[in-house]
KETI-414465 format. One record per residue (C-alpha): residue number from 1; residue in one letter; x, y, z. Coordinates in nm, 2 decimals, padded with zeros to 4 digits. Each point is the difference from the previous one (the first is absolute). Layout:
<sites>
SITE   num   residu       c1       c2       c3
SITE   NUM        A        X        Y        Z
...
</sites>
This chain:
<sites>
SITE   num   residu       c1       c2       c3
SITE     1        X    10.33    01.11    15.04
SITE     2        X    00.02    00.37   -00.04
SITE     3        X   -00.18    00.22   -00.23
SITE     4        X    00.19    00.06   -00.26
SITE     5        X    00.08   -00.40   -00.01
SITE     6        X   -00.37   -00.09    00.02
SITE     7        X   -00.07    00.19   -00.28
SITE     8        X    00.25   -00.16   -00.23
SITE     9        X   -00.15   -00.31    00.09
SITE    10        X   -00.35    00.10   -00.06
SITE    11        X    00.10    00.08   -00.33
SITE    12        X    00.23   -00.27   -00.11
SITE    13        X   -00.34   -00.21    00.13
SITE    14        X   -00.20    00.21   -00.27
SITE    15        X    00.28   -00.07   -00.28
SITE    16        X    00.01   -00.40    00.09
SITE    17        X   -00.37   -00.02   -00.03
SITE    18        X   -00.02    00.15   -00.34
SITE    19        X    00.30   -00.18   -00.16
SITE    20        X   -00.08   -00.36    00.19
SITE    21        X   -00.39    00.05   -00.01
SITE    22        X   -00.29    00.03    00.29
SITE    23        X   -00.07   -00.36    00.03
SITE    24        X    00.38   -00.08    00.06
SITE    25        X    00.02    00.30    00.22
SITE    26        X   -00.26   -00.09    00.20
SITE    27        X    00.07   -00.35    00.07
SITE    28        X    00.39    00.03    00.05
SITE    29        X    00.05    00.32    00.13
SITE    30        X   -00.30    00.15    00.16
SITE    31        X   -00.04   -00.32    00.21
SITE    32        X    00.28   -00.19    00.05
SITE    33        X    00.30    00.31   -00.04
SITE    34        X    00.17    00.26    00.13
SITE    35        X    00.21    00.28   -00.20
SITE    36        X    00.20    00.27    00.15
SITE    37        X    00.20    00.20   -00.24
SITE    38        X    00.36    00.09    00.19
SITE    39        X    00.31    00.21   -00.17
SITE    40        X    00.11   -00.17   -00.27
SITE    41        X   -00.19   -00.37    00.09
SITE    42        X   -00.34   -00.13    00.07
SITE    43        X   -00.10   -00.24    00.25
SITE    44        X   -00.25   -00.25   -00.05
SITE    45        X   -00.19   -00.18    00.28
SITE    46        X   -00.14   -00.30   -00.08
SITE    47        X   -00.28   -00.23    00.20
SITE    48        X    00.17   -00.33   -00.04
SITE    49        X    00.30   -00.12   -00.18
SITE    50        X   -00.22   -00.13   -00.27
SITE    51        X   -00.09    00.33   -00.11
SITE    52        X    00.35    00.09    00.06
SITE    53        X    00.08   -00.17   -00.29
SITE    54        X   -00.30    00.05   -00.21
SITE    55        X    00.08    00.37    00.02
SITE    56        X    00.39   -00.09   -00.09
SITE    57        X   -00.11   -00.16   -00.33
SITE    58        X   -00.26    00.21   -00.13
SITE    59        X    00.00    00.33    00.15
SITE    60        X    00.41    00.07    00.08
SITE    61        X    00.04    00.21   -00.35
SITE    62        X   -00.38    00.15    00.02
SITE    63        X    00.11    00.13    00.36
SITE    64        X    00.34    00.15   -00.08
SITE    65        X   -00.17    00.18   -00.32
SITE    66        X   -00.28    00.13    00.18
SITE    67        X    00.25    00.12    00.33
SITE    68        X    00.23    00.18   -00.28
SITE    69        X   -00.23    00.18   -00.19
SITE    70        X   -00.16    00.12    00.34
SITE    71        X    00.34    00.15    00.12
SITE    72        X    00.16    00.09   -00.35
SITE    73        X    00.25   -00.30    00.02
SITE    74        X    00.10   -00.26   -00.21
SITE    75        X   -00.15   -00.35    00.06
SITE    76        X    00.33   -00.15    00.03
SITE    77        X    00.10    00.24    00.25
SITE    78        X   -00.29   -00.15    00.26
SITE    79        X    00.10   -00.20    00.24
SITE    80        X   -00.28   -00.22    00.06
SITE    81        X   -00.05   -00.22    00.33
SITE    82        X   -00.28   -00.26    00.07
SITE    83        X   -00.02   -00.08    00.35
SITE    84        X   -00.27   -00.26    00.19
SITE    85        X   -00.15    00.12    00.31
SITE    86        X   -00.36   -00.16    00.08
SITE    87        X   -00.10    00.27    00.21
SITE    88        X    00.05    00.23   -00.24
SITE    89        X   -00.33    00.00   -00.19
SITE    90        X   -00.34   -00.05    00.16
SITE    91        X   -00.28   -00.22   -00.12
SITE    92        X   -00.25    00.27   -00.08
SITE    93        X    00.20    00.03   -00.34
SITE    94        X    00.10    00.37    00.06
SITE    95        X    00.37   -00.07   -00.07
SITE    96        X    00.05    00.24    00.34
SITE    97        X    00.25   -00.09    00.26
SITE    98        X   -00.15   -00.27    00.28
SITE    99        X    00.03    00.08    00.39
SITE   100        X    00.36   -00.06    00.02
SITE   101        X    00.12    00.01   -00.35
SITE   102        X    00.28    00.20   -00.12
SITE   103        X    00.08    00.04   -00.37
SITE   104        X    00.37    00.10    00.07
SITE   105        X    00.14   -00.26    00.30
SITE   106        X    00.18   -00.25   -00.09
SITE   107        X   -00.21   -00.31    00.12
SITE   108        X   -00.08   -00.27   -00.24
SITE   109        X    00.14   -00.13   -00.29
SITE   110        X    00.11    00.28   -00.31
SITE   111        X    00.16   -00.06   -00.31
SITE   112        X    00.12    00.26   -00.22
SITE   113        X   -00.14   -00.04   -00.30
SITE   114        X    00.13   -00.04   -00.34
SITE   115        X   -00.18   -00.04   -00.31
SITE   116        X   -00.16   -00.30   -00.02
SITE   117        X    00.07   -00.28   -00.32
SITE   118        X   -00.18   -00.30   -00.05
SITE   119        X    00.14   -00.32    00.19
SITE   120        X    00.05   -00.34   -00.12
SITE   121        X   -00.32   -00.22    00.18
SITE   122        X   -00.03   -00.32    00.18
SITE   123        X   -00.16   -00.29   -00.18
SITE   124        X   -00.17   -00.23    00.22
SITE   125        X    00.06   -00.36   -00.17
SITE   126        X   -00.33   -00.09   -00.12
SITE   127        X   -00.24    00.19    00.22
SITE   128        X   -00.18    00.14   -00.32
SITE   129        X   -00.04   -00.30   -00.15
SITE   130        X   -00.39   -00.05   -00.13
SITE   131        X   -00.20   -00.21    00.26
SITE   132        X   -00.33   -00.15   -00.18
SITE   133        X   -00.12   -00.15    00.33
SITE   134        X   -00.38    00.12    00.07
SITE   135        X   -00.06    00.29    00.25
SITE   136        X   -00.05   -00.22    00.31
SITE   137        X    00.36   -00.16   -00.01
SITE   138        X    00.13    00.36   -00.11
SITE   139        X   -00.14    00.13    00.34
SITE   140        X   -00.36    00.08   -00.03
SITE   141        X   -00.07    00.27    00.20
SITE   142        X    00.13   -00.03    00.38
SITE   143        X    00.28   -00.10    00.17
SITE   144        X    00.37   -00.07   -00.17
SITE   145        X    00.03   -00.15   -00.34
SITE   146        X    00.00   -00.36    00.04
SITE   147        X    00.30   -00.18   -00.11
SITE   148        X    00.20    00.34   -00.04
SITE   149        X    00.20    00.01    00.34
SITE   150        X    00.29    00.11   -00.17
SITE   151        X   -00.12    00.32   -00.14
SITE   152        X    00.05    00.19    00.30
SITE   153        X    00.12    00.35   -00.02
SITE   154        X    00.26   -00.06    00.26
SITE   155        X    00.13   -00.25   -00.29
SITE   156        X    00.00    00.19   -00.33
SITE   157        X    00.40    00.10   -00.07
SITE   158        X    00.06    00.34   -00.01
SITE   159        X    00.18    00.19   -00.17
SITE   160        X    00.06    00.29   -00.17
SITE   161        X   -00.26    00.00   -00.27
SITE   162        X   -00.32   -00.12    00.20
SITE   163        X    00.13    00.15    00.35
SITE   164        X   -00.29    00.23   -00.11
SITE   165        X   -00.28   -00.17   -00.13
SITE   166        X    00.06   -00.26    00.35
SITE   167        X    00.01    00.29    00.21
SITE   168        X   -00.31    00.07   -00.07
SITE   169        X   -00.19   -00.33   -00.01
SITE   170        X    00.13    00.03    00.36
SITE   171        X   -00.12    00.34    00.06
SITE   172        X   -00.30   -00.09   -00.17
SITE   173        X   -00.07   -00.32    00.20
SITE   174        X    00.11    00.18    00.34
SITE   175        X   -00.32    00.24   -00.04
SITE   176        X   -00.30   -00.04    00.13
SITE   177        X   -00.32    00.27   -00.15
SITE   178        X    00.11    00.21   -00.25
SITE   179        X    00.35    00.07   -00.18
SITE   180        X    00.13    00.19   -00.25
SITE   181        X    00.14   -00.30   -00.16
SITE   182        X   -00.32   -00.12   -00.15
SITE   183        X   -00.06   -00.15   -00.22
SITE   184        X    00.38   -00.07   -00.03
SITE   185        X    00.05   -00.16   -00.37
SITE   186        X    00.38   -00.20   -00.01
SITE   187        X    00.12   -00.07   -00.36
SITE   188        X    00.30   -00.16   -00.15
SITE   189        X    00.09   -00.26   -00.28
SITE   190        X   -00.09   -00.35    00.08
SITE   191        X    00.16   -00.20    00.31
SITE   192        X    00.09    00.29    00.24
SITE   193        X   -00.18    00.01    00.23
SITE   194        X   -00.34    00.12    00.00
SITE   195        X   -00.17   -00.29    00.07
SITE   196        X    00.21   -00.02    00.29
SITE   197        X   -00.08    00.33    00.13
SITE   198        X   -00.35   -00.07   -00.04
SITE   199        X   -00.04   -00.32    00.20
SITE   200        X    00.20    00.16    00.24
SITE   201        X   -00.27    00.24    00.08
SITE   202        X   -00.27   -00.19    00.06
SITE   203        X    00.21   -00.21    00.18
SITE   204        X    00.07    00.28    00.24
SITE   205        X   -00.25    00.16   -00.01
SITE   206        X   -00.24   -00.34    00.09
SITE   207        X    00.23   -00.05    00.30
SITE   208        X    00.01    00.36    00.14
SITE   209        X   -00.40    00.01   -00.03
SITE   210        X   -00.13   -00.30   -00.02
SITE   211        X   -00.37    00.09   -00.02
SITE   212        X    00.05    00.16   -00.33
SITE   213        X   -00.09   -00.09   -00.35
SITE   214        X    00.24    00.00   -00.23
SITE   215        X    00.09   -00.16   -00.37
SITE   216        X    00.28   -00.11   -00.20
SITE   217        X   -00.15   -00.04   -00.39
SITE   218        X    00.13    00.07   -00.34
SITE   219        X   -00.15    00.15   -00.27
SITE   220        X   -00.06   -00.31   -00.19
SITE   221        X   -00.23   -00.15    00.27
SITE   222        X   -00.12    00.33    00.05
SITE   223        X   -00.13    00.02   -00.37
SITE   224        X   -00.12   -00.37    00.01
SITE   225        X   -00.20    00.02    00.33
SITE   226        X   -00.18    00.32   -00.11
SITE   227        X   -00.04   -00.18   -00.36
SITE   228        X   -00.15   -00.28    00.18
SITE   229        X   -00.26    00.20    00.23
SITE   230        X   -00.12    00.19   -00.29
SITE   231        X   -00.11   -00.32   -00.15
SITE   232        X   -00.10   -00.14    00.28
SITE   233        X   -00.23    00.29    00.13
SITE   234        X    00.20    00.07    00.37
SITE   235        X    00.14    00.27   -00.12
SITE   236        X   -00.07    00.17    00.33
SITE   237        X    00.13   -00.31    00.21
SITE   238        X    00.35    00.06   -00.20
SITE   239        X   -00.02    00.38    00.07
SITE   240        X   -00.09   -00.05    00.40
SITE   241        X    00.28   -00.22    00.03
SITE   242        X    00.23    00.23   -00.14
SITE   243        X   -00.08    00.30    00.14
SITE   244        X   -00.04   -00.08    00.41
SITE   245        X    00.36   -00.06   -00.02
SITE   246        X    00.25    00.20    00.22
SITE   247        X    00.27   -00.06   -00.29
SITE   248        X   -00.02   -00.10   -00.32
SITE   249        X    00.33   -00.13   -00.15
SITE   250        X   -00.01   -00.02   -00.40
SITE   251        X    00.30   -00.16   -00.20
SITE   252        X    00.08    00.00   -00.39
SITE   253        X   -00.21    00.29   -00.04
SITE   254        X    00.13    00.03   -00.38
SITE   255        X   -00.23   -00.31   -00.04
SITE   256        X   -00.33    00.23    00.01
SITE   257        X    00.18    00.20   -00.33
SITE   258        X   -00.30    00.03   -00.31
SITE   259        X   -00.20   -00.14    00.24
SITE   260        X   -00.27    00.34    00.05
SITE   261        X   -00.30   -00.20    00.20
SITE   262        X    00.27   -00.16    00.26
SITE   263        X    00.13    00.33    00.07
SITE   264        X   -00.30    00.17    00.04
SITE   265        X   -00.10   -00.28    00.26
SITE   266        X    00.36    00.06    00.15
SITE   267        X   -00.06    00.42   -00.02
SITE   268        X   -00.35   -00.05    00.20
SITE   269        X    00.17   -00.27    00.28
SITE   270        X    00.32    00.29   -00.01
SITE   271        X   -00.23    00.26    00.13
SITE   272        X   -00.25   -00.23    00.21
SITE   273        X    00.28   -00.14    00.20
SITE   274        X    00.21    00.33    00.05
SITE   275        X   -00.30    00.20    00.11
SITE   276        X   -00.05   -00.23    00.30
SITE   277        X    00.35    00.03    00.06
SITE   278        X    00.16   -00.31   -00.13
SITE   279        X    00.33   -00.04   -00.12
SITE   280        X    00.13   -00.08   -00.32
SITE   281        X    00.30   -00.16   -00.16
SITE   282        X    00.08   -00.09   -00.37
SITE   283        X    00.28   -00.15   -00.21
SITE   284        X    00.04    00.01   -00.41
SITE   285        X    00.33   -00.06   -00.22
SITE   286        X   -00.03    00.41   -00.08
SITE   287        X   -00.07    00.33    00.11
SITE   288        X   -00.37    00.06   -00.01
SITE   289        X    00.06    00.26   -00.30
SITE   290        X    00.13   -00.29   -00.18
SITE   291        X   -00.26   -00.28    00.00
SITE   292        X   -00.17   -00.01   -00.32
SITE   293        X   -00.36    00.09   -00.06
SITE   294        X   -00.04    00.07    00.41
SITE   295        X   -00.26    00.26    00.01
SITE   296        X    00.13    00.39    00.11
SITE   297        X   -00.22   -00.05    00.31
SITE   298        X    00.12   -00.36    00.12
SITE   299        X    00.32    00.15   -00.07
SITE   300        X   -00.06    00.33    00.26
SITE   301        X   -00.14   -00.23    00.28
SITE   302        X    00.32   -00.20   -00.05
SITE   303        X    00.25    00.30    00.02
SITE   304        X   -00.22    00.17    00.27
SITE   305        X    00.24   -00.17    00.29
SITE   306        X    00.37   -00.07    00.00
SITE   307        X    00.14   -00.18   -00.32
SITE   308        X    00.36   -00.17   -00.01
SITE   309        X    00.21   -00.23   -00.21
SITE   310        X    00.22   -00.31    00.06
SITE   311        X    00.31    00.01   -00.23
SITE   312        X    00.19   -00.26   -00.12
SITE   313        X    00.27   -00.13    00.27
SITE   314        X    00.38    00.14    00.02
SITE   315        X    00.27   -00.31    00.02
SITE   316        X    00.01    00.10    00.41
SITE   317        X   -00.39   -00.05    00.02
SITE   318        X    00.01   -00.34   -00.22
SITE   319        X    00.29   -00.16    00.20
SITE   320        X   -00.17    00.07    00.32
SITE   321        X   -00.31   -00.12   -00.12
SITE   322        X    00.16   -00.34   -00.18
SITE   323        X    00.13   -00.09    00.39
SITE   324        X   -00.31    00.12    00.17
SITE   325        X   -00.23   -00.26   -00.19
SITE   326        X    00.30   -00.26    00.02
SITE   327        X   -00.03    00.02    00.36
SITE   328        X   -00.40    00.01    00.02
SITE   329        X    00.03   -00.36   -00.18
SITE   330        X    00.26   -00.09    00.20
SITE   331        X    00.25   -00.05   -00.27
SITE   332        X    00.43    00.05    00.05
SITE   333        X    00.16    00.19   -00.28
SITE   334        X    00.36    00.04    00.03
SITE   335        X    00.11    00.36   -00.09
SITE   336        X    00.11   -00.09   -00.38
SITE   337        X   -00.36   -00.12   -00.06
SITE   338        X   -00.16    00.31    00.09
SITE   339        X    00.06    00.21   -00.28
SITE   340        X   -00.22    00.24   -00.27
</sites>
């Protein structure tokens, strides 16, 4: 990159960070991409085709505004390319070119990008639906969750509205130490998913390291269990079990709304758990911001990581998923039975 291009870039970087934030910045950009402002167009290198598309979704319009005020052009005028090249960012979190990186070849995968608009989701049959079995048939806290083969991640249906929020469980799952993603918080309406995604972690995670601790709970046995050692006076047992896991995966968070002492027990696991370096994942029917009576600080931890939502499934998405689960149960449809 010469100069004159390098300092473009350096101040479209300074333009994206104000209008997108520092946090955001930090943790897509400064880490995990690569911008270098050419005439007329910016390229994009990304670390992985998940944040590919991350960066496709949220950032495409934030990118192209930010590239045409630095160079007096309009933002409709940019020609904006996202490209994936895994040796194009190093792991110190610098953002700078690795040992054999080049922001302008043309290896890996690059998609010009247009303006991203909502998709319709996958629903994943009943994967959401409430389970009132006791922590110990929900999974405890090693190995896969018992009686839950089928929520693998290599069998949730993809499609255009949770190809996101899967991509990263996987990402997620696929890391070992620290990650930008966490905590990663997946919300939807009910039945899409989530639940899915969630067993799917530990799942992969309990096969890929199978000395770690990890849990699948929800935030109704969450609530109960702390309810029950306050009364019966092991509190500490309750926190020490909680907070030497590796990963601590936390469904129907909504259930801990106008409920303050649960969340401040939640807050002080939150913190206890990440300091040592655990990971995190939770799952509510809405956007932190939008479960009531959750306090602002709950809410902060919550949004401190990557935060994505499931929508509702397009008529591709539910076909596809109508024949998948046919076939999982073994069942023939003939063509004029599957239908929406």
């Amino acid at each position: 990159m010469d100069a004159a291009s390098q300092r473009i870039t350096d101040g479209i970087r300074r333009r994206l960070s104000d209008e997108v934030g520092d946090e955001p910045y930090r943790r897509y950009f400064e880490s995990q991409a690569q911008l270098e402002a050419k005439p007329g167009r910016l390229e994009v290198t990304a670390a992985n085709s998940f944040v590919a598309d991350l960066l496709t979704r949220r950032f495409a319009d934030a990118l192209r505004r930010a590239a045409g005020a630095e160079t007096s052009t309009s933002p409709d005028d940019i020609s904006l390319r996202i490209r994936v090249d895994e040796s194009a960012t190093d792991a110190s979190g610098s953002g700078a070119p690795a040992s054999g990186g080049r922001p302008g070849d043309d290896t890996g995968r690059s998609i010009d990008a247009a303006p991203s608009r909502p998709g319709g989701p996958d629903r994943q049959g009943d994967a959401d639906a409430p389970d009132r079995r006791g922590p110990s048939a929900r999974g405890g806290r090693r190995g896969p969750i018992a009686g839950k083969r089928d929520h693998r991640l290599d069998q949730f249906v993809v499609g255009a509205s949770n190809r996101l929020a899967h991509g990263a469980a996987v990402e997620f799952s696929r890391s070992r130490g620290h990650t930008s993603l966490s905590p990663l918080f997946i919300h939807s309406s009910w039945g899409l998913g989530k639940t899915h995604l969630l067993r799917g972690i530990v799942g992969e995670v309990s096969a890929q390291q199978p000395g770690a601790r990890v849990r699948y709970t929800t935030g109704e046995v969450f609530t109960n269990e702390f309810i029950a050692a306050v009364r019966s006076g092991s509190l500490d047992g309750f926190r020490r079990s909680l907070r030497s896991l590796d990963l601590l995966c936390l469904d129907d968070v909504h259930f801990l709304s106008n409920k303050s002492k649960t969340q401040e027990e939640l807050l002080h696991t939150f913190d206890a758990i990440a300091s040592d370096g655990a990971k995190l994942v939770f799952a509510s029917d809405g956007h932190p911001r939008e479960i009531a009576e959750l306090s602002d600080a709950l809410v902060s931890r919550l949004m401190a990581g990557m935060v994505v939502r499931i929508d509702p499934p397009d008529e591709t998405l539910r076909l596809t998923l109508v024949r998948a689960l046919a076939e999982r149960r073994g069942l023939l449809l003939e063509a004029s039975a599957v239908a929406i």
